[in-house]
N, C-alpha and C positions, 0 to 999 in steps of 0.2 A: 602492930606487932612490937612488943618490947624489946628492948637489946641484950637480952641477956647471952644472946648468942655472939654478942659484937667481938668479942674477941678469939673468937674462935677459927684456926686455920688446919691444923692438924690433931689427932686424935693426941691424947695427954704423953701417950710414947710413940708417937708418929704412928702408929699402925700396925707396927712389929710384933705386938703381942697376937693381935686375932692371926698374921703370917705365919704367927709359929705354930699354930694348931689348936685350938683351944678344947679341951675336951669335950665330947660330945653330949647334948644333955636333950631331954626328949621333950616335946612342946607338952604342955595339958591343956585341957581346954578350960571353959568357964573365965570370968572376968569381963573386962572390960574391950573395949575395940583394941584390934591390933594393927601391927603392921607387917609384913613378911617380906624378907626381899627375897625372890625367890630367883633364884640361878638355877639359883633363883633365890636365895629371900633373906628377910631381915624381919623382925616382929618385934612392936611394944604396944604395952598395954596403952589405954589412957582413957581419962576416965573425968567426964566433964572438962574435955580440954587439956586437961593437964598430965604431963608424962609419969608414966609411974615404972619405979624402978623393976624393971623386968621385961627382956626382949625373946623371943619365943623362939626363934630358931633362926639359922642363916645357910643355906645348902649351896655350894661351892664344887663345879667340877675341879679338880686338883688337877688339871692339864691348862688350867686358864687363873694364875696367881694376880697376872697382870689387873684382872677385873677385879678379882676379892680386895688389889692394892686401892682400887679408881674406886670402890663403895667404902674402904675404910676408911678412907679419907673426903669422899664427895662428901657422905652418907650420915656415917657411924657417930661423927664426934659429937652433931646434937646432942642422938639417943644417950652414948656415952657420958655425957657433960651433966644429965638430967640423972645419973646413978645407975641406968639400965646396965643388966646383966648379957653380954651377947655371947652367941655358941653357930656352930656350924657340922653341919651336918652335910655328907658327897652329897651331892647333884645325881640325878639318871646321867648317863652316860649312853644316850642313842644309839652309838656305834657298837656298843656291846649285845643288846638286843636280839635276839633271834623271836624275830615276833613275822610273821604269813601276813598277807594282806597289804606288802607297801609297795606290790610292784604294779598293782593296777592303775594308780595314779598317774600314770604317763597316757597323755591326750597323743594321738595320731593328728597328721596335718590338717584333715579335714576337721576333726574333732575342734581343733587348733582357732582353725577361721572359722568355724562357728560358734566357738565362744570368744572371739574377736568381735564378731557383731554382735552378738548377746551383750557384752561389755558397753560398746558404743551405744545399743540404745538405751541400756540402763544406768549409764553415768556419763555421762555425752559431755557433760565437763571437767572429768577427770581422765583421757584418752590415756589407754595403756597400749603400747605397739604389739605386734605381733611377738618380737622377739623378746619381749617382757616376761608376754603370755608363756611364751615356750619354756624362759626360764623357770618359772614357777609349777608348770602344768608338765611340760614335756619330759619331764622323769620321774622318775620311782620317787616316795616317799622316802626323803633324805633319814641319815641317822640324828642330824640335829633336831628336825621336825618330832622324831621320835621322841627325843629325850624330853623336847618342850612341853609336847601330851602329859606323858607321868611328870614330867617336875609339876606343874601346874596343879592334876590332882593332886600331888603331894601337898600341895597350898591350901587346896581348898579342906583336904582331911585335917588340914592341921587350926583352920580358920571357923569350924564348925564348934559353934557353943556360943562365938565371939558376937556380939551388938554387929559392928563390921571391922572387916581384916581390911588391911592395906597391903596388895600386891606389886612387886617391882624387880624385872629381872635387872643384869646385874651389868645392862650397858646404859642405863637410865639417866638423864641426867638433866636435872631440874630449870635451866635454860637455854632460849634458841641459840646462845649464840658462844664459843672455845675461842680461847690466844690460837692465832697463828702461829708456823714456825716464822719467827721474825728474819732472823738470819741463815739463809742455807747450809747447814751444816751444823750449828750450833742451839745445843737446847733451851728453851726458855729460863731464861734469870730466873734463881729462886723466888726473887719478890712476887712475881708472876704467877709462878707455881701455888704458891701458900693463898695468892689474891685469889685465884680462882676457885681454892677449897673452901676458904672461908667464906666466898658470894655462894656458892654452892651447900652449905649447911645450914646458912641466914635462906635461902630461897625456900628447902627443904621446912624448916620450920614454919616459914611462911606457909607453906602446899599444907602442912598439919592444919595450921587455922582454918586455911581455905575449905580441907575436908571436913571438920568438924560443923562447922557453916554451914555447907551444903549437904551434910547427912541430917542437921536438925531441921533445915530448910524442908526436907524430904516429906519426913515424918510431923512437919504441924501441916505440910498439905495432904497427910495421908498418903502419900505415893508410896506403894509397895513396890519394892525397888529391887534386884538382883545384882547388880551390876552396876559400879558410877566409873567412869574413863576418864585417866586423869589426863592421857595425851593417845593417840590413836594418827591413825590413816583413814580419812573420811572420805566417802566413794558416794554412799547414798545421802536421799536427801536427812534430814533432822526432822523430827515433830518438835516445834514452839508446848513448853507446859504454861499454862495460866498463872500468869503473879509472877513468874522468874526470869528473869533475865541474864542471870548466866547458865543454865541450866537445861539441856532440851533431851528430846528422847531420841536415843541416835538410833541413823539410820546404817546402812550398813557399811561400817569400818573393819578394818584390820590392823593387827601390831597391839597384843595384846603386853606392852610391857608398863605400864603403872595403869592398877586399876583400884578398886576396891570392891571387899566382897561383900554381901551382906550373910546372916545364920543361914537365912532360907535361899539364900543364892547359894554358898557351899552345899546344900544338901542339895539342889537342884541339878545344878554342875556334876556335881558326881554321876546322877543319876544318870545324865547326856552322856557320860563321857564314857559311860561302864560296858567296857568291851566283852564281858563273861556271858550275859542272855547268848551272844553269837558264836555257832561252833566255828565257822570260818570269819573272824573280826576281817572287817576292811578301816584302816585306821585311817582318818581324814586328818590333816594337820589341823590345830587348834584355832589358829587363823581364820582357816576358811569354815571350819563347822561352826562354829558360837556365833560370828557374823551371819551364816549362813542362816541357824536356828530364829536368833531373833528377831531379824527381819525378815524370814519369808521366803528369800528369793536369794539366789545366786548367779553368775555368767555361766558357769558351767551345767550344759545340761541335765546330765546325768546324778549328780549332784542336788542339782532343783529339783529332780525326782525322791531321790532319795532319801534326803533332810527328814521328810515330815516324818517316818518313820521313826529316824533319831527324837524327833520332837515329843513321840510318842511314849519313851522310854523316862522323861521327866515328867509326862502328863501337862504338858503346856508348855509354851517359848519363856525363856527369862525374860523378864523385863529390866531395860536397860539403858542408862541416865549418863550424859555426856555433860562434860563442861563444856561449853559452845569455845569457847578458845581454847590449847592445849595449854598446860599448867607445865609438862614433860615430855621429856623426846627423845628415842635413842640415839646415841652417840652417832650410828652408821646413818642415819637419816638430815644429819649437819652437815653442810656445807664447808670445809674450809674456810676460813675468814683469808679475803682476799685471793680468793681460787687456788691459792697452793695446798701443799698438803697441811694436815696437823700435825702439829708440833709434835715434837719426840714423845713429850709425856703421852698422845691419846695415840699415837700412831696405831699400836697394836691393837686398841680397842675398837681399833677400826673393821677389822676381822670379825667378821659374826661367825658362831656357831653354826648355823644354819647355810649361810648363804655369802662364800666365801667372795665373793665378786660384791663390787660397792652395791648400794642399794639402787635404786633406779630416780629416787627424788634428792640422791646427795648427790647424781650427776649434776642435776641442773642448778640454775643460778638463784639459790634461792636467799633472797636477799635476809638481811641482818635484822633477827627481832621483828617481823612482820606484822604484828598487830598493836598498834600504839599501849592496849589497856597492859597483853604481857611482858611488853618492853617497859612500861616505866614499875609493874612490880619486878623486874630484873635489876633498875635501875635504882631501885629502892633496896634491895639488897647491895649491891654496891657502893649505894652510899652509907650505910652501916656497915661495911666494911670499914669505909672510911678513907679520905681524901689520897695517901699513901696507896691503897689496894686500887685506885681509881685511875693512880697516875700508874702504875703497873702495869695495869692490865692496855692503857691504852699505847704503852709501846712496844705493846708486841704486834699491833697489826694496824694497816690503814684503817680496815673495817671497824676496828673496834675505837679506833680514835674520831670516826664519823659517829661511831651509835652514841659515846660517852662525849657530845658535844653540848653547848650552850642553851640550842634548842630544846635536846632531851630533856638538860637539867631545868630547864623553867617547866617545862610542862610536869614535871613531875614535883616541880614547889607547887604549881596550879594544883595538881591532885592532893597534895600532902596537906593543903588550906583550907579544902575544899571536907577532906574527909575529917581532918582534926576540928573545924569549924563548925561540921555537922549541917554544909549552908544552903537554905532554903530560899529562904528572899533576899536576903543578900548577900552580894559578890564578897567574895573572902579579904579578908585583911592581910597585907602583909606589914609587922611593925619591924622586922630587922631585915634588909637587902646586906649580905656582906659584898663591900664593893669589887665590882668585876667581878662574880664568879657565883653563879646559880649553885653548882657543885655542894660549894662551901654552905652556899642559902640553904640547902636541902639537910646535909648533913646538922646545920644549926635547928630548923626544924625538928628532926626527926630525936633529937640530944638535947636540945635547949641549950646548947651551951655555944659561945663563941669562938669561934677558932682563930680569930682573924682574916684577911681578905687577901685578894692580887692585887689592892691598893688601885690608885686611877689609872687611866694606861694617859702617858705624857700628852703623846702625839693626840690623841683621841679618835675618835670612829671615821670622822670624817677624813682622815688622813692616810688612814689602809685600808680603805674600801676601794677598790678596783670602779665597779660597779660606779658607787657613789662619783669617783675622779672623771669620769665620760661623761655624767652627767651635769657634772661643772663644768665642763667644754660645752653642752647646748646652752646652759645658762650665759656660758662667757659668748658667745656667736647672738643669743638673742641681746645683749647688753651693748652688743657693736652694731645693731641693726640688721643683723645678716637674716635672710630669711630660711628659717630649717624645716617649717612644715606651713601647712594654710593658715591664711591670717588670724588674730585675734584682734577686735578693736580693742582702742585705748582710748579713753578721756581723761581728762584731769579733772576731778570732782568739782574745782571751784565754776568751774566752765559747761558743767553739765545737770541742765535744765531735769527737772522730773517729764514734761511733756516728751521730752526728747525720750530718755531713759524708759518710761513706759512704751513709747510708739515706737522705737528704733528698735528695742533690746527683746523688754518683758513681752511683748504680744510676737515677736517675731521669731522667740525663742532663740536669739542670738547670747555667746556668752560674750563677757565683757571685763578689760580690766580698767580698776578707778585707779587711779593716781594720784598721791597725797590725800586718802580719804580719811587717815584716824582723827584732823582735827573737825569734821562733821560729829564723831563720836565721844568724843572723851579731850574734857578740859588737859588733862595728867594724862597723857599716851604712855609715860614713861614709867606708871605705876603697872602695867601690863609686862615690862619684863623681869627677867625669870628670877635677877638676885634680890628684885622689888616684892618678887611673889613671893619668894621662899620667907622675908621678915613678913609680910603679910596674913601667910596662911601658916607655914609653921607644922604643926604636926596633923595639919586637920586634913581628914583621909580621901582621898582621889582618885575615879574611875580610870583605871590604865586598861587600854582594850590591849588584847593579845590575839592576832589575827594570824596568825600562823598555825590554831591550836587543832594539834592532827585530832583531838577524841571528840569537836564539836559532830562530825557522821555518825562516830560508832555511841555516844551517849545519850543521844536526840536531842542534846541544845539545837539551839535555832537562833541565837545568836551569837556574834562572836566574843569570844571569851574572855571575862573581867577579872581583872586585879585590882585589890584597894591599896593603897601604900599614902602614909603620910605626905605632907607635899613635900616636905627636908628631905625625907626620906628615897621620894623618886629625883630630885634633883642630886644625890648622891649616885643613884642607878644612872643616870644620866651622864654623868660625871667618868665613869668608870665601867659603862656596861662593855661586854664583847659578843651581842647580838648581831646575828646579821639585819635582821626586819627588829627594830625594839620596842617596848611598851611607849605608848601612844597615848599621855593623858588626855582622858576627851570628859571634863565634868560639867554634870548640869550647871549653867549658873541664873543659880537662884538668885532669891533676894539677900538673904544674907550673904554667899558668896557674894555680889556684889558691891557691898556697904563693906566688906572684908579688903576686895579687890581697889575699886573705883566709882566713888558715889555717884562720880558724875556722868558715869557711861551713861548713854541714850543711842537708839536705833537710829541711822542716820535718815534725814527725810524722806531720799529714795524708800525706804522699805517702810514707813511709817506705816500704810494700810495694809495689815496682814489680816486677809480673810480665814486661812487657817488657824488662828489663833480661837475663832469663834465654831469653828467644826466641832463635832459631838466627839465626846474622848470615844477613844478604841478599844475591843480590851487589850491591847497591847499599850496603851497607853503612853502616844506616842503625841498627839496634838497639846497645847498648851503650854510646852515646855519653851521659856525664855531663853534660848539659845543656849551653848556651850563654852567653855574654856578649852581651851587645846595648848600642849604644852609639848615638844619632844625633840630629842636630841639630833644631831646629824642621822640623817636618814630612817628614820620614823616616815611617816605616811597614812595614805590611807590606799587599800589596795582597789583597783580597777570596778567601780560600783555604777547604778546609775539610783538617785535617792527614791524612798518609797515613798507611796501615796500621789506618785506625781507631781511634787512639792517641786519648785526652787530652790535653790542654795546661795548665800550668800557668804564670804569668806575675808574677816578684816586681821591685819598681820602686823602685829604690834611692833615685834622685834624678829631680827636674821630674812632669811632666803627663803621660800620656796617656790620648784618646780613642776607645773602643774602640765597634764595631757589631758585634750578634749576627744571625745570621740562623738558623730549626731548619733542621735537616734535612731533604734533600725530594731525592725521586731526578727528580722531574721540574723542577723548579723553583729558578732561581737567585735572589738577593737583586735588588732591583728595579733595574733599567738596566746588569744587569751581563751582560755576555758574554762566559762562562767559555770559556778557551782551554785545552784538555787539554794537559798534557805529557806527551809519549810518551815509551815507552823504558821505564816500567813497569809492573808484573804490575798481572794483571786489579784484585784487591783493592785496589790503592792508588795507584788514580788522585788526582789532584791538582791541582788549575786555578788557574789563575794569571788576575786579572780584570785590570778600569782601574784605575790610580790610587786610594790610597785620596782622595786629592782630589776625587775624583767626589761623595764623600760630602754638598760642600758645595752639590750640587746639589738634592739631594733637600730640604734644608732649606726647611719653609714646604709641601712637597708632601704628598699621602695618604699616600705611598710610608713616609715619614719612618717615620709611626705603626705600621709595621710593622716594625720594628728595635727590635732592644732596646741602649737605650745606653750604659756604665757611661763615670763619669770615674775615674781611677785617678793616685793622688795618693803621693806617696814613702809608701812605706810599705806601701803596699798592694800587696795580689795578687789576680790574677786568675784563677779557673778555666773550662777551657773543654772541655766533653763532647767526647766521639768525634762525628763528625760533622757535626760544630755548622760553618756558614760564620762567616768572623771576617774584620776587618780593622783597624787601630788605626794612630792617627797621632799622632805625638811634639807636642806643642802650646808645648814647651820644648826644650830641651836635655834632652835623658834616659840613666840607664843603670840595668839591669837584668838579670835571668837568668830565663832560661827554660828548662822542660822538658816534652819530650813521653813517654807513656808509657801504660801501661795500669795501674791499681789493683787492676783484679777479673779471674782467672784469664780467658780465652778474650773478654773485654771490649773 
């Protein structure tokens, strides 16, 4: 998405003009897709993508100014900003209504518990209580539900002619997650205010591409469509459609407030909803009939009778197309950021028409931006906003100062390299890190322009990490010879025999540390550290893993997530990061990385016969490879693993600290508090689990747990061996650089 929208916060006269009334002008039909926000509605053309000046209507009940304020400003100022013309027209007004047929909708008790059970076996993971049920079912068809019926027709008459319309009532609002009230009693800072309207018109333009996307997605797979959900309440299951991955055929949802229509869904619609064929109408709220129709099936009995009749009157069910993740959500369906209320500004918006008592899923705790893929396109509106809207927003709530953290922002530079790179085989480039601050990285992406940095932090990582400080207490206890968990032998390499080392270690699958082993390896040990590396390698580009990365579940990687950055470039990130877990250089080293690095490295004679080396490649292509470079800053690691293929590991530490935990081998049993998450995608034999944080480590400290881990510190110089199977995880307590290898010693081993 372009930034044409970057600067946009408020409508060009804040909003004041569409408040004053603007005169009423009548929709036509014909042209291009619209949009309508229907209170309902808002409508513009657009036509291959792009906005064209003219908005088709906007209906407004005149008892609710508060909402017409909250869309003229979420909403309006794209369309606006693109030349569109906007108008508004009253809303139905329910309450005024003298319409038969809305007092049959109250369920009796029995009625009551048996669409209680009907519920539970037909969405048994979405449990609605009794007293839910009662609110919804155990009285008359409200006057809001009324008005919602006709407004909506009035959408869809007005949406007939169009390619497809975009509907949106008018509590809508294009991310999971509002400011808090920060301070009790006092309204959110303006900075705040304006931050949120402009992440809210950048989001909206973004939901346009996303629409336009998935309507043409639609139509090259022939899908004849009725209906696409741009955010809903999902109860039933989904159908998977072939070849798409955000896209499936919903099952049955409710909360029809951002959808899209298509020509023959408006004329379909109508036909469902056309109360005239009936001399006595029995009106169903809109909610539960349209859910009802195009899946088949509803909780309430009587209902579940009835439908097909209704279904009859359009001559078949709409068919009807969901984003698998919501795109929008209405206001009452948000949670407080940090469980207080909403800030002054959405307070009142918190009142629904319909349904004066909060909603039933803005009781509960539902946490901040839930699904990694629509948290980082929120996050990406935010940072087109820009660095200023970012620092805003995030003091007005803890919550929000948790969503807009460090974490977020790299994984959303990993998406933004990923999609600007277009990258297939290979792992994304990053050429510019601004120091300390993903934020800034992102916003330079997404701009190309530099803005400057948070510069180094003095102290550096290792020095305000909590976490990290505990675990330089075990390092300082095993340095004094104190014993904090089960043993780990020790030899000093000069002193230890290969018979030894094969019979003691390798067949008995014991692990082991060597002492003073870099001069077996490398004439120049001292060309291996980090300010030796950086004139060595310079801008030439390096595998950084990112093993924190929440979208490796929901994209089907199956391995953990790559960054490339020149090597200056990550000793800069290094220099100045504020990651809690940080990028972890781990690169092949080749032959030319090593005539770059140290001509003279060789494998120390311990490991001289590597059987694996002569194994048949994979296709993961995983054997052959002449071990790695590892490079990373205080508290870097690798998280709780045990290596695949049944390989060995071997670990030599050029320069700094680290602190390593052993856990044996156990087919039933992982290392303590850890819950191993498979990676799929390989053979049966070499599976591979990816755990928490090696940080977690600093929990166990002081626990039983502790005395079951065996702990080695591993100091320049020394190396580390590590059997086939063995769980392991190890965290840098300095600055470190090292090479490692995995392999097998003993033929079929």
């Amino acid at each position: 998405m372009s930034g044409e929208y970057a600067n946009l916060g408020r409508p060009r006269d804040g909003g004041e003009r569409f408040m004053a009334g603007a005169p009423v002008q009548s929709a036509k039909g014909g042209g291009g897709p619209r949009v309508l926000v229907t209170w309902r509605s808002i409508g513009a053309n657009c036509m291959c993508g792009q906005w064209v000046a003219a908005v088709w209507w906007v209906i407004n009940l005149e008892k609710r100014p508060d909402r017409r304020r909250w869309m003229c400003r979420s909403c309006l100022p794209a369309f606006q900003e693109a030349g569109a013309q906007i108008s508004f027209v009253p809303a139905v007004n329910g309450e005024e209504l003298d319409l038969d047929g809305a007092a049959w909708w109250s369920l009796s008790e029995e009625q009551l518990e048996e669409t209680e059970r009907r519920w539970t076996k037909m969405f048994p993971e979405e449990p609605l209580p009794r007293e839910e049920l009662r609110r919804f079912y155990g009285r008359p068809v409200s006057g809001g539900e009324k008005g919602v019926f006709f407004s909506h027709r009035a959408a869809w008459t007005a949406a007939k002619g169009a390619p497809f319309t975009l509907i949106l009532e008018d509590d809508v609002v294009p991310m999971s997650f509002l400011p808090g009230h920060h301070v009790p009693g006092r309204d959110l800072e303006d900075q705040a205010m304006e931050s949120i309207f402009q992440v809210c018109c950048l989001r909206w333009a973004s939901l346009w591409s996303a629409l336009v996307e998935a309507t043409n997605a639609l139509e090259a797979r022939a899908i004849d469509w009725h209906l696409l959900l741009l955010g809903r309440h999902k109860f039933g299951a989904d159908t998977p459609i072939d070849g798409e991955h955000d896209l499936v055929m919903a099952g049955f949802s409710t909360c029809l407030h951002a959808y899209c229509v298509s020509a023959r869904g408006a004329e379909l619609l109508l036909q469902l909803t056309d109360l005239k064929p009936d001399p006595g109408p029995q009106l169903i709220p809109i909610d539960d009939l349209l859910p009802g129709i195009w899946s088949g099936q509803h909780p309430r009995r009587d209902l579940d009778e009835l439908l097909p009749t209704w279904s009859d009157r359009g001559r078949g069910r709409p068919s009807v197309v969901a984003f698998r993740e919501d795109l929008a959500w209405q206001l009452e369906s948000l949670s407080a950021a940090d469980g207080e209320v909403l800030g002054q500004l959405f307070r009142s918006l918190m009142r629904s028409d319909i349904d004066v008592g909060s909603g039933w899923r803005a009781a509960g705790d539902t946490s901040l931006m839930e699904h990694p893929l629509t948290r980082l396109e929120c996050l990406r509106a935010v940072a087109m906003a820009g660095a200023e809207a970012s620092e805003a927003l995030k003091r007005t709530s803890r919550s929000l100062q948790s969503a807009l953290d460090e974490i977020s922002w790299r994984q959303l530079a990993l998406a933004l390299l990923q999609e600007q790179q277009n990258c297939k085989e290979e792992d994304p480039l990053l050429e510019h890190y601004v120091p300390g601050c993903w934020m800034l990285t992102c916003i330079y992406l997404l701009s190309g322009r530099h803005l400057g940095g948070a510069g180094p932090r003095p102290d550096g990582v290792s020095r305000t990490c909590p976490a990290l400080a505990r675990l330089g207490g075990v390092a300082d206890a095993l340095q004094r010879g104190e014993q904090v968990g089960m043993c780990v032998d020790e030899r000093q390499m000069e002193s230890l025999s290969l018979g030894e080392f094969r019979r003691s270690f390798e067949s008995e699958g014991r692990p082991l540390l060597v002492k003073a082993a870099a001069p077996a390896a490398s004439q120049q040990p001292e060309r291996w550290h980090v300010q030796t590396l950086q004139r060595s390698l310079q801008r030439r580009p390096c595998r950084c893993h990112i093993q924190d990365d929440a979208l490796a579940l929901t994209s089907g990687r199956t391995k953990l997530s790559v960054i490339r950055m020149p090597f200056e470039e990550y000793v800069r990130y290094m220099d100045s990061h504020q990651d809690s877990e940080p990028l972890y250089l781990f690169q092949e080293f080749e032959e030319d990385l090593r005539e770059a690095v140290d001509s003279s490295f060789h494998v120390p004679e311990l490991f001289c016969e590597d059987f694996f080396l002569d194994a048949q490649e994979t296709p993961e292509g995983f054997t052959g490879l002449a071990g790695w470079l590892l490079v990373g800053p205080a508290s870097s690691g690798s998280r709780w693993h045990f290596d695949p293929w049944g390989t060995a590991a071997w670990n030599l530490l050029f320069e700094g600290q680290k602190l390593w935990a052993f856990f044996p081998p156990s087919e039933h049993q992982a290392p303590p508090y850890v819950e191993a998450q498979l990676l799929g995608g390989l053979s049966e034999a070499s599976h591979f689990y990816a755990a928490p944080p090696v940080l977690t480590l600093a929990d166990l400290i002081g626990t039983p747990a502790a005395a079951t881990l065996r702990w080695v510190l591993q100091e320049s110089g020394d190396l580390v061996f590590i059997p086939s199977g063995w769980w392991h995880c190890t965290v840098s307590l300095t600055q470190t650089s090292a090479y490692t290898r995995t392999g097998s010693q003993l033929p079929g081993g």
